[in-house]
N, C-alpha and C positions, 0 to 999 in steps of 0.2 A: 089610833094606829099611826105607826111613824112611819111619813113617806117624802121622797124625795122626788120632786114633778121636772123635768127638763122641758124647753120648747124654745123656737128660736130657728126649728129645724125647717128643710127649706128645697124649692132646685133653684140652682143659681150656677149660672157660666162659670167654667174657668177663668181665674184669674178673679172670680168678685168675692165678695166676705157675705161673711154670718156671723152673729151675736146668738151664743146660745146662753139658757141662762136655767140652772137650777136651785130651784124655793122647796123650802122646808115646810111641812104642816107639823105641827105641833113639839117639833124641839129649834135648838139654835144652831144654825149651823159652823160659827163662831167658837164651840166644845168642839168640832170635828175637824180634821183631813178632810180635802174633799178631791176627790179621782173623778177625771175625765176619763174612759174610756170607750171605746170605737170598735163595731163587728159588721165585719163586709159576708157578704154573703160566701157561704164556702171557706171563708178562713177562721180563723181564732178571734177572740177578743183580746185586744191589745190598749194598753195603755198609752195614753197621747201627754197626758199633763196631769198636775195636782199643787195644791196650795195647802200650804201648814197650816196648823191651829195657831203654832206661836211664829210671829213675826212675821208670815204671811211668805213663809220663803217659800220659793217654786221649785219647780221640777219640768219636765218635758223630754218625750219622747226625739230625738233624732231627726224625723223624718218631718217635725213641725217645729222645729227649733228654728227663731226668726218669722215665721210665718201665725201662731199662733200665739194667745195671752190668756193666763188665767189671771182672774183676779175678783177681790169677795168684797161684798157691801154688807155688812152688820147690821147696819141700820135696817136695810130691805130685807136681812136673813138670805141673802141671795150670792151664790157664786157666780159668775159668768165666765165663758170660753169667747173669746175677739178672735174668729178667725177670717185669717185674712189671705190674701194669693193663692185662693183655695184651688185644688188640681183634680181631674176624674181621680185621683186614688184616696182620696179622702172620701167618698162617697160610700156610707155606712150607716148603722145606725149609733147613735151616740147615747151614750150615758154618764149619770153620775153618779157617785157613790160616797157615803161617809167613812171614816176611819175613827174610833175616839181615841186618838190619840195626840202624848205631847212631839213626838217626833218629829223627826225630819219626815214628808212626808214617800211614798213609793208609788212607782205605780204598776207595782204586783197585786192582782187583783184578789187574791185571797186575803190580803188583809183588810179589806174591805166588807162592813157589816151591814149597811143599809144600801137598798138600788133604787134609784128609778125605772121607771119603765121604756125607756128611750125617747129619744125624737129623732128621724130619718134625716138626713142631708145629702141630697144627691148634687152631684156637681156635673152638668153636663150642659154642650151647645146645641 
């Protein structure tokens, strides 16, 4: 079964980081887009970030632009999210998700085929 594990998640003060990072069981995640996306309790699921298949270009949500990095290891099959200058409004649970796609990547969640199951990151003092 094709699954995608996030972890990394965490409480940590405003103003500190987290590395979140999600691994692939039994595909590459180097064939795929990979979506970051973020659900706080009572709102939507919303797209934060994503990394292409080809060339490794990025994307990013607004509200984490500066503050946040995706970026993919092949070799570990592993994406990671570097967030950094984290604030109570990032406190959610996170996911990741694959695309197979050669495109630029999006982070409208419908095109998205495979999910993890999240990792929680509360951000509070």
């Amino acid at each position: 079964q094709w699954q995608l594990v996030e972890s990394g998640g965490g409480l940590v003060q405003p103003g500190g980081s987290l590395r979140l990072s999600c691994a692939a069981s039994q595909f590459n995640l180097d064939n795929y887009a990979i979506g970051w996306f973020r659900q706080a309790p009572g709102k939507e699921r919303e797209g934060v970030s994503c990394i292409s298949r080809i060339e490794s270009n990025t994307n990013y949500a607004d509200s984490v632009k500066g503050r946040f990095t995706v970026s993919r290891d092949n070799a570990e099959n592993t994406v990671y999210l570097q967030m950094n200058s984290l604030k109570p409004d990032d406190t959610a649970t996170y996911y990741c998700a694959a695309d197979f796609t050669f495109k630029q990547c999006v982070l409208h969640q419908y095109e998205y085929d495979i999910w993890g199951k999240g990792t929680q990151v509360t951000v509070s003092s």
